[in-house]
N, CA, C and O atoms as a GROMACS GRO file, in nm:
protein
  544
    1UNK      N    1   2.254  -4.713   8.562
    1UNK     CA    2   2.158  -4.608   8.592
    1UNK      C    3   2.017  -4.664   8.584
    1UNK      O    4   2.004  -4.761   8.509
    2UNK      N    5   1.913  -4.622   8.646
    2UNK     CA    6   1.779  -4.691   8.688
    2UNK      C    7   1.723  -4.647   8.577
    2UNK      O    8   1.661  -4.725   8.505
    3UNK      N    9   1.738  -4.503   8.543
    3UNK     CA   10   1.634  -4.411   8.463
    3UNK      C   11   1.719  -4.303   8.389
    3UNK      O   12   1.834  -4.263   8.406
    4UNK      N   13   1.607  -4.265   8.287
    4UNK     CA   14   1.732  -4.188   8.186
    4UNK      C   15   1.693  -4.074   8.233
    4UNK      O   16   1.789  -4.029   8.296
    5UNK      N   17   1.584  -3.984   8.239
    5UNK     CA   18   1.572  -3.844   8.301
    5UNK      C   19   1.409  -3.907   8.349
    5UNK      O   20   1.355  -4.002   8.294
    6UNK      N   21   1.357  -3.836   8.452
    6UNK     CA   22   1.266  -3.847   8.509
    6UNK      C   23   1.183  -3.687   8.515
    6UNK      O   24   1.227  -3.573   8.531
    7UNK      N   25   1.037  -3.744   8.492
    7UNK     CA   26   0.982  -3.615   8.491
    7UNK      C   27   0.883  -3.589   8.618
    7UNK      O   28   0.802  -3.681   8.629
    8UNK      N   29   0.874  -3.523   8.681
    8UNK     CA   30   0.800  -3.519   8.799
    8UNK      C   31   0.690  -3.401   8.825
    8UNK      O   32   0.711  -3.292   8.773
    9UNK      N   33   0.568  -3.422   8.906
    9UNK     CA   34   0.489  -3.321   8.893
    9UNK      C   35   0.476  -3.261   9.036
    9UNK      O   36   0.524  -3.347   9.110
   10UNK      N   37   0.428  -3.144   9.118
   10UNK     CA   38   0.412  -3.170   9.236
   10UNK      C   39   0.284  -3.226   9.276
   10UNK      O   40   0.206  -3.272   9.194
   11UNK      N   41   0.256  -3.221   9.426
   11UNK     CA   42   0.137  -3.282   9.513
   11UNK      C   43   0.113  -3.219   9.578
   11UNK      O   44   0.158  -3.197   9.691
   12UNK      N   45  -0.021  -3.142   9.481
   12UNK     CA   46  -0.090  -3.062   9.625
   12UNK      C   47  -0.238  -3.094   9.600
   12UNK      O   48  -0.306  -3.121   9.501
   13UNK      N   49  -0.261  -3.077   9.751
   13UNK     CA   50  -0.430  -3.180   9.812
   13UNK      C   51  -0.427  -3.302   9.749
   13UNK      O   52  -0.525  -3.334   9.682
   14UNK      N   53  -0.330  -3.375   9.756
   14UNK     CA   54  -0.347  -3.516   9.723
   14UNK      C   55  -0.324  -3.530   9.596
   14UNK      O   56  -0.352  -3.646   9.564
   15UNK      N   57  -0.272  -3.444   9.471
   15UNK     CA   58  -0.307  -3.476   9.346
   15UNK      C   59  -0.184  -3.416   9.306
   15UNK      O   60  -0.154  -3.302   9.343
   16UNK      N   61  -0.088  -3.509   9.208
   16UNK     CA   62   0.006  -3.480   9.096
   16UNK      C   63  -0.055  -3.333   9.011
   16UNK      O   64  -0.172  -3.327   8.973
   17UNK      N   65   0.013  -3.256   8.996
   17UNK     CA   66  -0.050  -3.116   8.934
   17UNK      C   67   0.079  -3.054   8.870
   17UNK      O   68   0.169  -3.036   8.952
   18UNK      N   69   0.109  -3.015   8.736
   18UNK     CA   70   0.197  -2.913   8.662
   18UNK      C   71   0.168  -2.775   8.792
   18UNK      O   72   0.090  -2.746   8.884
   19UNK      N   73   0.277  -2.730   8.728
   19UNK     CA   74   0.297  -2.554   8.802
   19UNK      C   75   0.154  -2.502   8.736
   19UNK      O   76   0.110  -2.534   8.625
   20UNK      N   77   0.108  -2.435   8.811
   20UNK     CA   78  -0.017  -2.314   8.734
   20UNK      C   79   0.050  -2.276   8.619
   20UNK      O   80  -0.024  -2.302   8.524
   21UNK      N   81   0.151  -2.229   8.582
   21UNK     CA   82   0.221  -2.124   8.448
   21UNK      C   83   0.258  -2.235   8.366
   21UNK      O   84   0.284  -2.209   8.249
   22UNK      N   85   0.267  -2.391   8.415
   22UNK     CA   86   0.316  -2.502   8.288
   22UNK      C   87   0.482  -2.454   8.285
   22UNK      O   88   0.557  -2.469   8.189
   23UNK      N   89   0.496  -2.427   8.340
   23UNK     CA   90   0.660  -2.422   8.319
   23UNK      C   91   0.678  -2.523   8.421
   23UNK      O   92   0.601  -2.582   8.497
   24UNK      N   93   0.879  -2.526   8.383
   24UNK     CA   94   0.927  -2.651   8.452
   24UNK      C   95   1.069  -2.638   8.438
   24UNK      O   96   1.084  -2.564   8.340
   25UNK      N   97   1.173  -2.666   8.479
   25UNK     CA   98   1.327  -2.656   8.527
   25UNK      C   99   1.371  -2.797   8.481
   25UNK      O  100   1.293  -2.892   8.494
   26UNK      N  101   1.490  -2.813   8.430
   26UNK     CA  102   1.578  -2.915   8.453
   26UNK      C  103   1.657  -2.942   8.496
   26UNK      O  104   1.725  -2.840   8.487
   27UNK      N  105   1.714  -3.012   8.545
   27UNK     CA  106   1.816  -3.036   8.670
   27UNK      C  107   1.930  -3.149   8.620
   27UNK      O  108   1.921  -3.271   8.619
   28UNK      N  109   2.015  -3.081   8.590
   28UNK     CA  110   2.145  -3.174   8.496
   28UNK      C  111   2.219  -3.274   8.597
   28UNK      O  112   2.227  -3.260   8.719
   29UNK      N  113   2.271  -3.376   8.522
   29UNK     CA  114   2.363  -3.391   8.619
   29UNK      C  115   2.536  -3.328   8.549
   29UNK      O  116   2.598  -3.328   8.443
   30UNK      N  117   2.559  -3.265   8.741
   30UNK     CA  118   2.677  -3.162   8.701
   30UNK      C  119   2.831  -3.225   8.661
   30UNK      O  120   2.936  -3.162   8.653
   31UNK      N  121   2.806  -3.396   8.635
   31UNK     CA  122   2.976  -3.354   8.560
   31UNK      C  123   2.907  -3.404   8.434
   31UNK      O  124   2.973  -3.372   8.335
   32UNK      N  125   2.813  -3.464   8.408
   32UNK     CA  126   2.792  -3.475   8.268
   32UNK      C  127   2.714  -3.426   8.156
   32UNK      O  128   2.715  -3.447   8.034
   33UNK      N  129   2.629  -3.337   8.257
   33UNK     CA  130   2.518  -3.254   8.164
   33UNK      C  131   2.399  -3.294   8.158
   33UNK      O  132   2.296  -3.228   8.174
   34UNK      N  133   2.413  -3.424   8.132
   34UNK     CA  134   2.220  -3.476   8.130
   34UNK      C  135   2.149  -3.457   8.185
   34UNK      O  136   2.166  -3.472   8.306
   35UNK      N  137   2.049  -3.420   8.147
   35UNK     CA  138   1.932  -3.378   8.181
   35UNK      C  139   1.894  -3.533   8.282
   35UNK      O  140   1.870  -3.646   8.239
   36UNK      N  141   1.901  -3.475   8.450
   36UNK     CA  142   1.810  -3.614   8.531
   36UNK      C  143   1.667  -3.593   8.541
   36UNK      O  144   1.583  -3.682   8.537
   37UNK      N  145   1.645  -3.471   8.553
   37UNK     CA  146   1.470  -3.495   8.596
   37UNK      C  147   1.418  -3.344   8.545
   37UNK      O  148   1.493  -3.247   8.560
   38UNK      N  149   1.314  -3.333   8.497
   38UNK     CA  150   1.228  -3.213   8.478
   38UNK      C  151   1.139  -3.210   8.603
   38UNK      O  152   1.082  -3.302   8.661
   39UNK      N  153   1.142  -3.073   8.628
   39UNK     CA  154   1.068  -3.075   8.745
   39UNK      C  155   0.907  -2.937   8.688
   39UNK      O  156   0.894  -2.900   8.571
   40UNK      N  157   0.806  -2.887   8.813
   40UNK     CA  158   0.762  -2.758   8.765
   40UNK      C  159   0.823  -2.657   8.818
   40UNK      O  160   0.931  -2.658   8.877
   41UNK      N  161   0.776  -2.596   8.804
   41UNK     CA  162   0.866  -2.446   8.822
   41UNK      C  163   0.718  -2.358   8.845
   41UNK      O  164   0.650  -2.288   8.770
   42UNK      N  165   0.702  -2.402   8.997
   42UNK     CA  166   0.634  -2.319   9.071
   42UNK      C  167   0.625  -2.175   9.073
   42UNK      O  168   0.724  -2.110   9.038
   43UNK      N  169   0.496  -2.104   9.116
   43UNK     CA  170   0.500  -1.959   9.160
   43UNK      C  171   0.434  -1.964   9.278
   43UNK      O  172   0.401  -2.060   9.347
   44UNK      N  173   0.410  -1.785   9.302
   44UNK     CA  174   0.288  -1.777   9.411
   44UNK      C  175   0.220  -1.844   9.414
   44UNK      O  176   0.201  -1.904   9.519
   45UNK      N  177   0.135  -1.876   9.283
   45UNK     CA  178  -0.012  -1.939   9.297
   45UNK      C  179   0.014  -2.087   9.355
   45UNK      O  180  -0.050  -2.112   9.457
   46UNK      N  181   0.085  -2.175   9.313
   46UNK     CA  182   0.129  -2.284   9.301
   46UNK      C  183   0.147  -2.302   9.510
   46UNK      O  184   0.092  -2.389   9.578
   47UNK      N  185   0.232  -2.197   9.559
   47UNK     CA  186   0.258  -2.209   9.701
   47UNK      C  187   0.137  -2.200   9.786
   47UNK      O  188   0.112  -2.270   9.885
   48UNK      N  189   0.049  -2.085   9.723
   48UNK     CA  190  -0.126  -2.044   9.788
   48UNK      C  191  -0.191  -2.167   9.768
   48UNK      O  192  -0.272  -2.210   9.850
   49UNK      N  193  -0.167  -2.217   9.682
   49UNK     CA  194  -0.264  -2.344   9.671
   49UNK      C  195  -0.191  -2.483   9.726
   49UNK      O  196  -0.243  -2.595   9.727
   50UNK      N  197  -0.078  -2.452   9.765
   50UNK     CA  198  -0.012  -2.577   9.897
   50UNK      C  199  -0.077  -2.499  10.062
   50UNK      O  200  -0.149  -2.545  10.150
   51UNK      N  201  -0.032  -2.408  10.052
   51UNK     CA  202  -0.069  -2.346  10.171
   51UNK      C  203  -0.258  -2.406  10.187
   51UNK      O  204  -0.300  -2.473  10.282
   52UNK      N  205  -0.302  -2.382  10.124
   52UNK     CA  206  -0.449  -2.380  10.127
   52UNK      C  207  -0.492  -2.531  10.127
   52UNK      O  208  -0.582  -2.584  10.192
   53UNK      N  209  -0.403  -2.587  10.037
   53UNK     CA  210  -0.452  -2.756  10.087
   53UNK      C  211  -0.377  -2.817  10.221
   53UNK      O  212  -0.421  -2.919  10.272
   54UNK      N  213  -0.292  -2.767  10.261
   54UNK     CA  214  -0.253  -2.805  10.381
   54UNK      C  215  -0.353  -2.723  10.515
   54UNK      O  216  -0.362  -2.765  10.631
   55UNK      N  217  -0.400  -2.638  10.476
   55UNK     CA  218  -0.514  -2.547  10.602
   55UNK      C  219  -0.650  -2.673  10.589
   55UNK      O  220  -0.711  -2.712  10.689
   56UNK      N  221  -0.682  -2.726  10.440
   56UNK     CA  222  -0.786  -2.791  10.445
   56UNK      C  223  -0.771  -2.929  10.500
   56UNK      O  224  -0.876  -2.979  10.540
   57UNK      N  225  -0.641  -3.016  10.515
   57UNK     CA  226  -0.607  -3.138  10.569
   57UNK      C  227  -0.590  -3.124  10.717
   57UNK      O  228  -0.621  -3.218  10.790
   58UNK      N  229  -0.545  -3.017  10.763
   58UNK     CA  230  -0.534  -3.007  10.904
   58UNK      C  231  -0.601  -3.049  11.002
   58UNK      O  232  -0.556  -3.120  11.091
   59UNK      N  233  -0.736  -3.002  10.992
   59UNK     CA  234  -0.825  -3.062  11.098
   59UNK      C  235  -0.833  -3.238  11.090
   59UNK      O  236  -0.841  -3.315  11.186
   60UNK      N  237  -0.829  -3.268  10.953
   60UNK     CA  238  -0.841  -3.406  10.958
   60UNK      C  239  -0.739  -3.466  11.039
   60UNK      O  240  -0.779  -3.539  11.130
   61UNK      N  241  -0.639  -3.454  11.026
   61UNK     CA  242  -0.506  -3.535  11.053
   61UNK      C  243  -0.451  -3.452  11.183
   61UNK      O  244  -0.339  -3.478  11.228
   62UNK      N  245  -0.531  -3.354  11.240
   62UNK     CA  246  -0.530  -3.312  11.358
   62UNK      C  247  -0.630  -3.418  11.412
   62UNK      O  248  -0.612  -3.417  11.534
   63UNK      N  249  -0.709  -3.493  11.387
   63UNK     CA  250  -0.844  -3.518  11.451
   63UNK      C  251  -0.800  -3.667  11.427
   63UNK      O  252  -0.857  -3.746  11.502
   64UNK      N  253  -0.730  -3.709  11.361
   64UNK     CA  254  -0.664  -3.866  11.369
   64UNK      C  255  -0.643  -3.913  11.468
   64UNK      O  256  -0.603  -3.830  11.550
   65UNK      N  257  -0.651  -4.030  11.510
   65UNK     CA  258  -0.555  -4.108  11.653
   65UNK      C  259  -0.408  -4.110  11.623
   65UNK      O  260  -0.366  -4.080  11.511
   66UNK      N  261  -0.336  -4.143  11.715
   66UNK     CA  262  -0.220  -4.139  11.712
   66UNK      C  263  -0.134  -4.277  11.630
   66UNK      O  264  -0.023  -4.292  11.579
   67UNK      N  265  -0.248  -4.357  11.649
   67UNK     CA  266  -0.217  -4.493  11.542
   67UNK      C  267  -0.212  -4.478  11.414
   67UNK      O  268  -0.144  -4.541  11.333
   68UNK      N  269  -0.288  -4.392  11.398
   68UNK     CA  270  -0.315  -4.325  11.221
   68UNK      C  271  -0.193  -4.254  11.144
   68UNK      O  272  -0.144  -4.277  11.034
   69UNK      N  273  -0.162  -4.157  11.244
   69UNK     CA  274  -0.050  -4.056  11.212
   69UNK      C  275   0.131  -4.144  11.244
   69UNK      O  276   0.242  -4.130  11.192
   70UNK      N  277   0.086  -4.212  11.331
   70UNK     CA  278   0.214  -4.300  11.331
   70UNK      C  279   0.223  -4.426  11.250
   70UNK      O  280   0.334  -4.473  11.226
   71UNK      N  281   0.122  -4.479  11.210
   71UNK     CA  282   0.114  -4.555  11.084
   71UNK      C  283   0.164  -4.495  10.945
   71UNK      O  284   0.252  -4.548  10.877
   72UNK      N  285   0.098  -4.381  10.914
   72UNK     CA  286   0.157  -4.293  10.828
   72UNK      C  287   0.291  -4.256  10.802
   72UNK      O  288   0.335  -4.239  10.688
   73UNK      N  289   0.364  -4.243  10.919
   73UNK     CA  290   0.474  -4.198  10.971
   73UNK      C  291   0.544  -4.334  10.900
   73UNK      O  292   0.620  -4.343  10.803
   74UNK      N  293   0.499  -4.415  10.970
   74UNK     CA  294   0.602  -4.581  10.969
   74UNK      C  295   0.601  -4.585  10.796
   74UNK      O  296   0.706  -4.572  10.734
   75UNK      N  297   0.468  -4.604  10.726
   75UNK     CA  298   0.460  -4.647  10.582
   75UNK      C  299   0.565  -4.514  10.490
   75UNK      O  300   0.602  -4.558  10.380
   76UNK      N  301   0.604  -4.399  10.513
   76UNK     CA  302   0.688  -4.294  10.476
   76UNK      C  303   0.816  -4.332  10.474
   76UNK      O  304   0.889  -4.315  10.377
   77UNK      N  305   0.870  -4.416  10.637
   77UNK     CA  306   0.995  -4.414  10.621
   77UNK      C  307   1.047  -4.599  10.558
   77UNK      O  308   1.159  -4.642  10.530
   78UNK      N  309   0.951  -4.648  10.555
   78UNK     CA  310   0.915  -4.770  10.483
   78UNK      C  311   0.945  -4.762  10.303
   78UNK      O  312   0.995  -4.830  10.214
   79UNK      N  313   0.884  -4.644  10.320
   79UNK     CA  314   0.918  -4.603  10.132
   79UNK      C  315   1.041  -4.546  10.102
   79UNK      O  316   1.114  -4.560  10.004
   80UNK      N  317   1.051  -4.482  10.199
   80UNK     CA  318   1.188  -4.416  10.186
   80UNK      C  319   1.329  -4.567  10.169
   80UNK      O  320   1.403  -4.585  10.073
   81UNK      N  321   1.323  -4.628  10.264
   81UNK     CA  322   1.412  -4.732  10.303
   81UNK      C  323   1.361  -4.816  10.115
   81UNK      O  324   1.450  -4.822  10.030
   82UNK      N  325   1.262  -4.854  10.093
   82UNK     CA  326   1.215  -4.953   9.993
   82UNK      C  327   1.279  -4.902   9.861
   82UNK      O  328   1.294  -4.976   9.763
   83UNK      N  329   1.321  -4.758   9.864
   83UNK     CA  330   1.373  -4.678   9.742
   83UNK      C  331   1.473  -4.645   9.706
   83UNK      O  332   1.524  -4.604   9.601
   84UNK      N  333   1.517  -4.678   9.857
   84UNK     CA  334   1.707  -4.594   9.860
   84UNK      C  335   1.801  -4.594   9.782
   84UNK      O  336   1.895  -4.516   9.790
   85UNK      N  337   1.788  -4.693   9.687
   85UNK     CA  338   1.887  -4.730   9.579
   85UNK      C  339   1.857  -4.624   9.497
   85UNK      O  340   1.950  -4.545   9.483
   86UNK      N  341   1.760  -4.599   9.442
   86UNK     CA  342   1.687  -4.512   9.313
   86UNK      C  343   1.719  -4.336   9.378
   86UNK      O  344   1.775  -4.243   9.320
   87UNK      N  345   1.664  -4.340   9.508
   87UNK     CA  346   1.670  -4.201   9.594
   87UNK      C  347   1.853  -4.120   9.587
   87UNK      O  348   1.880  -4.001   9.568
   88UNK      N  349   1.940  -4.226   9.609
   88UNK     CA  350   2.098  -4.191   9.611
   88UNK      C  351   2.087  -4.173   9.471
   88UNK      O  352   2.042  -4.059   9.456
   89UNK      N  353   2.107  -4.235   9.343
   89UNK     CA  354   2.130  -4.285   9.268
   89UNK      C  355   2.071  -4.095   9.239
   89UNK      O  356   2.141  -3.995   9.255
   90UNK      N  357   1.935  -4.098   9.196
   90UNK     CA  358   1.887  -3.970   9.173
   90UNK      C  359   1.963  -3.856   9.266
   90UNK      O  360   1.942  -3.745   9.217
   91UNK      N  361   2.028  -3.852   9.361
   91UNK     CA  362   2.037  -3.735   9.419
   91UNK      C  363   2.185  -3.726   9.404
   91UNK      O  364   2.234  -3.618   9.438
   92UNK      N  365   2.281  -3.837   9.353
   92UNK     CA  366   2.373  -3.831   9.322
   92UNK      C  367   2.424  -3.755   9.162
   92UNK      O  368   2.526  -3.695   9.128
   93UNK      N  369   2.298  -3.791   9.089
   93UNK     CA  370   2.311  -3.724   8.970
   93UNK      C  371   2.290  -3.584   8.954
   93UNK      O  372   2.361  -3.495   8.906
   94UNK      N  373   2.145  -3.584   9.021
   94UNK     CA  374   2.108  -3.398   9.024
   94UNK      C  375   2.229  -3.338   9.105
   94UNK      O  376   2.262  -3.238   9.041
   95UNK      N  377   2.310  -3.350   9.214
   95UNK     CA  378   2.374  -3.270   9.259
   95UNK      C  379   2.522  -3.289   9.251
   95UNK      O  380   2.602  -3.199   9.277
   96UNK      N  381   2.554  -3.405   9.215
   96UNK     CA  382   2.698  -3.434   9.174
   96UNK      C  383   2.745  -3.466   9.294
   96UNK      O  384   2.867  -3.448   9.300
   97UNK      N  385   2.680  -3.523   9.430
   97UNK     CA  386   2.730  -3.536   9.561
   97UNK      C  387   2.749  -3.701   9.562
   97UNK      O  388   2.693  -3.774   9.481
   98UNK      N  389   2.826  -3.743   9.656
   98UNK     CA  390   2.858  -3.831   9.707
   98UNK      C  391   2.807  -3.960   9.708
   98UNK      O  392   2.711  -3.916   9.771
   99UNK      N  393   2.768  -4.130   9.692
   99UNK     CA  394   2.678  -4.239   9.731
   99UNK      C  395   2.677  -4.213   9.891
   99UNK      O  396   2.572  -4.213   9.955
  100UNK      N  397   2.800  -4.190   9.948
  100UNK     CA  398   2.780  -4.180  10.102
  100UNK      C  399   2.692  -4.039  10.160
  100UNK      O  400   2.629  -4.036  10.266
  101UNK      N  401   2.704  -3.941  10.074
  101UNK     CA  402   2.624  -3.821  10.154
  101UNK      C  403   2.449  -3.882  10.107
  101UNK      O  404   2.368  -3.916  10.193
  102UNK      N  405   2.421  -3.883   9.962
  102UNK     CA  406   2.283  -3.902   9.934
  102UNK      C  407   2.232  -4.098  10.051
  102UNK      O  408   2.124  -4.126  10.102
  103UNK      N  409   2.344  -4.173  10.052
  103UNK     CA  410   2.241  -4.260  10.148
  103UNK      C  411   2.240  -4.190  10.309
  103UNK      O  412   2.134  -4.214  10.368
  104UNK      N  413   2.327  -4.118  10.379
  104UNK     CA  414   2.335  -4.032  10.484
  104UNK      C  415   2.167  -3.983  10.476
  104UNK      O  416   2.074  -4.041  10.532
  105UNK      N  417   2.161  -3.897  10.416
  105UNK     CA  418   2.050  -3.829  10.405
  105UNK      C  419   1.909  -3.911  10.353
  105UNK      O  420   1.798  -3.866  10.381
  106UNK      N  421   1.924  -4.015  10.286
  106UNK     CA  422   1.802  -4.088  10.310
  106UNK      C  423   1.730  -4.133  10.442
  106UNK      O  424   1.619  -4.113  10.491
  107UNK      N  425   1.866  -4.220  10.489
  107UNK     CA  426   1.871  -4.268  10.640
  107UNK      C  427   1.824  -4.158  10.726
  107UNK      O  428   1.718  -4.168  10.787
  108UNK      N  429   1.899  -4.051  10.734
  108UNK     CA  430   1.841  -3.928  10.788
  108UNK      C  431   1.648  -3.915  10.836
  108UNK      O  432   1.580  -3.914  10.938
  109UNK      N  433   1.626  -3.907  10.660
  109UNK     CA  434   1.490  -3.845  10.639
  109UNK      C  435   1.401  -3.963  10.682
  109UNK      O  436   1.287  -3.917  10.676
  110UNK      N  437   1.392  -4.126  10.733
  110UNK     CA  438   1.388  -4.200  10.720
  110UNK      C  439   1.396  -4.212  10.912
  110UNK      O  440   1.292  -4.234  10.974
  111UNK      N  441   1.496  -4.197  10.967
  111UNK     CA  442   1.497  -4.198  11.111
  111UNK      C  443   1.412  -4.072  11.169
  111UNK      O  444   1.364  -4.073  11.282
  112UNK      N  445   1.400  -3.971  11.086
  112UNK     CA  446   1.294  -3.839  11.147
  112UNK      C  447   1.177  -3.884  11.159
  112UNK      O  448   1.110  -3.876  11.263
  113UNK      N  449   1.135  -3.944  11.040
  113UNK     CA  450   1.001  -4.005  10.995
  113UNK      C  451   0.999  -4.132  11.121
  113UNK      O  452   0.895  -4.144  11.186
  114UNK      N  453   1.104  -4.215  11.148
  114UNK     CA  454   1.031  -4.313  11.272
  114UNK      C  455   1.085  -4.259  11.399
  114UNK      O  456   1.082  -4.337  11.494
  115UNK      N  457   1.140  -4.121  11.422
  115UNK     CA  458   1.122  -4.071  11.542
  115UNK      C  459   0.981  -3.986  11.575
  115UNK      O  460   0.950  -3.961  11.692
  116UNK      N  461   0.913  -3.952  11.481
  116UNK     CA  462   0.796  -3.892  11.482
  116UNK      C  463   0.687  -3.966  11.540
  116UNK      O  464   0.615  -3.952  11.639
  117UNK      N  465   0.701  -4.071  11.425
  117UNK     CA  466   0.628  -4.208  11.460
  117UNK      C  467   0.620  -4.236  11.598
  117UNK      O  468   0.505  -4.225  11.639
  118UNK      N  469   0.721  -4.275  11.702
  118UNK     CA  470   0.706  -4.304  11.797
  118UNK      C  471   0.680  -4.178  11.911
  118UNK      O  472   0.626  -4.185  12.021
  119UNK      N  473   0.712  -4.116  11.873
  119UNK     CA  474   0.609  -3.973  11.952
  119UNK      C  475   0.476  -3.953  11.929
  119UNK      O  476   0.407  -3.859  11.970
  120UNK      N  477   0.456  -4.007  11.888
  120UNK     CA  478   0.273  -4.025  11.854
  120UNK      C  479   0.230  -4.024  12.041
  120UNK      O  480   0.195  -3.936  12.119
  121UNK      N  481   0.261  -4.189  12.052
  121UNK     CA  482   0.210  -4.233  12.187
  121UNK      C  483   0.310  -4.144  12.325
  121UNK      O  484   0.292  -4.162  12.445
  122UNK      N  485   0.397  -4.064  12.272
  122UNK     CA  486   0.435  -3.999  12.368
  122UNK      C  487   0.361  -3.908  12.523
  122UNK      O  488   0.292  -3.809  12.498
  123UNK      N  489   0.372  -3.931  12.611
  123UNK     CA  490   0.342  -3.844  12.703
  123UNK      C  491   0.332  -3.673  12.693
  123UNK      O  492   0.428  -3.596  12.689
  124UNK      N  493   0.205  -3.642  12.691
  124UNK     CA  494   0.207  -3.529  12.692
  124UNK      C  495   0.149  -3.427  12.816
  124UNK      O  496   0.034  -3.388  12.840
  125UNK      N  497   0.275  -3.402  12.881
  125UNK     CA  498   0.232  -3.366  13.064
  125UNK      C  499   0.186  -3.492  13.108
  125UNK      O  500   0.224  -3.609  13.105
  126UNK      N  501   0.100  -3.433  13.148
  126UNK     CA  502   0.020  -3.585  13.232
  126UNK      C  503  -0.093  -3.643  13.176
  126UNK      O  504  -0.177  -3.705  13.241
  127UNK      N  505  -0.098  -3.622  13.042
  127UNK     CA  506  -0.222  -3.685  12.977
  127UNK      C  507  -0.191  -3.778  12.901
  127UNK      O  508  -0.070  -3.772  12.926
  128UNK      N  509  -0.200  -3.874  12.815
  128UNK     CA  510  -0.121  -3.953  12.755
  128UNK      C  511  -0.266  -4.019  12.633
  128UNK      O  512  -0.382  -4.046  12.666
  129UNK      N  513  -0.212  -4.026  12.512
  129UNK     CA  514  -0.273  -4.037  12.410
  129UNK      C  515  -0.350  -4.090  12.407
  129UNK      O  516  -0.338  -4.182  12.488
  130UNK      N  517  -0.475  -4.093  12.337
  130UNK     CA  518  -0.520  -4.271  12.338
  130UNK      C  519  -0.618  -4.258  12.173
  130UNK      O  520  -0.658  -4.155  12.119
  131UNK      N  521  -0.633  -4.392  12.131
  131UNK     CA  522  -0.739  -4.435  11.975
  131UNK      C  523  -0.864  -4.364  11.962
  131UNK      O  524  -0.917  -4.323  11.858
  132UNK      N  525  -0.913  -4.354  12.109
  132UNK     CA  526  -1.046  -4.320  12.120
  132UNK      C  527  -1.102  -4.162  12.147
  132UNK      O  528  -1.084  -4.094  12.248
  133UNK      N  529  -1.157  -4.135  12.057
  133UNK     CA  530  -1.154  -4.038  12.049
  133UNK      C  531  -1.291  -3.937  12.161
  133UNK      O  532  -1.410  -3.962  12.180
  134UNK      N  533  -1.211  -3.834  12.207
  134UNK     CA  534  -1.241  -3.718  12.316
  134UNK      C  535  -1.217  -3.814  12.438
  134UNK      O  536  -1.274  -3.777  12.540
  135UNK      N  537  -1.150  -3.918  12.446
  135UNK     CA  538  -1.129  -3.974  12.554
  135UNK      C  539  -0.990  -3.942  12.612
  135UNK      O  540  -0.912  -3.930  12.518
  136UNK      N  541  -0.926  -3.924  12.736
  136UNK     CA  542  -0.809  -3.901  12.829
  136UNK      C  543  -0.775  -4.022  12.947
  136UNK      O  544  -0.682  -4.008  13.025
   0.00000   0.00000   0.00000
C-alpha cells in the first residue's frame, strides 16, 4: 500500500480550502474498514463558492489560445498517466472495485483529457483557430 489514509482538501479558485462548516467524511475501505482518505464534507456555501470561482476563471480561459487550453489539457492527462499506480490503488480501496475497473477508468479520464486536447485546433465551420488573438 502507498499510503495509510490520506487526507484531502478541495480546490476552489485555485486554492486547497476545508468545507466552510470544517466538517469532513471518511471513506473506508469496504472489506477491511480502514479508514483510506478523509475528505470535506461540503455544503451550499462550499458549491456557491465553486460556482463563483468558476464564473470568475471563465473569461480567462475563454480568452486563452488554443495552445494554452490544450497544453493544459495534455499536462492533466500527463498527471493522470504519471499517478496511475497510486490513482487504482486509492480507488480500489475507497470502493472495493476491481485493479482492472479503477485502471479502465484512469485510462478513461486520461483519453477525454487528450481528446479535448486535440479539439482545441479543431475546425470550427469554416473558421479555424489560431494563437493570435482577434485574429481568423
Amino acid at each position: 500500500m502507498l499510503f495509510r489514509s490520506l487526507s484531502v482538501k478541495m480546490r476552489i479558485g485555485g486554492r486547497s480550502v476545508a468545507a466552510a462548516g470544517s466538517r469532513t467524511f471518511h471513506r473506508s475501505d469496504p472489506y477491511k474498514g480502514d479508514v483510506v482518505s478523509i475528505a470535506p464534507a461540503g455544503d451550499v456555501r462550499d458549491a456557491l463558492a465553486s460556482v463563483e470561482a468558476a464564473r470568475s476563471a471563465f473569461p480567462g480561459w475563454a480568452a486563452s489560445s488554443p495552445r494554452v487550453r490544450r497544453d493544459v489539457l495534455l499536462r492533466y492527462a500527463a498527471l493522470l498517466h504519471s499517478h496511475e499506480s497510486a490513482l487504482i490503488e486509492l480507488m480500489v480501496s475507497e470502493t472495493g472495485g476491481t485493479v482492472a475497473w479503477a485502471h479502465f477508468n484512469v485510462e478513461l479520464a486520461a483519453s477525454f483529457a487528450l481528446e479535448a486536447a486535440a479539439q482545441v485546433y479543431a475546425p470550427m465551420g469554416e473558421v479555424l483557430p489560431t494563437d493570435q488573438p482577434g485574429v481568423r
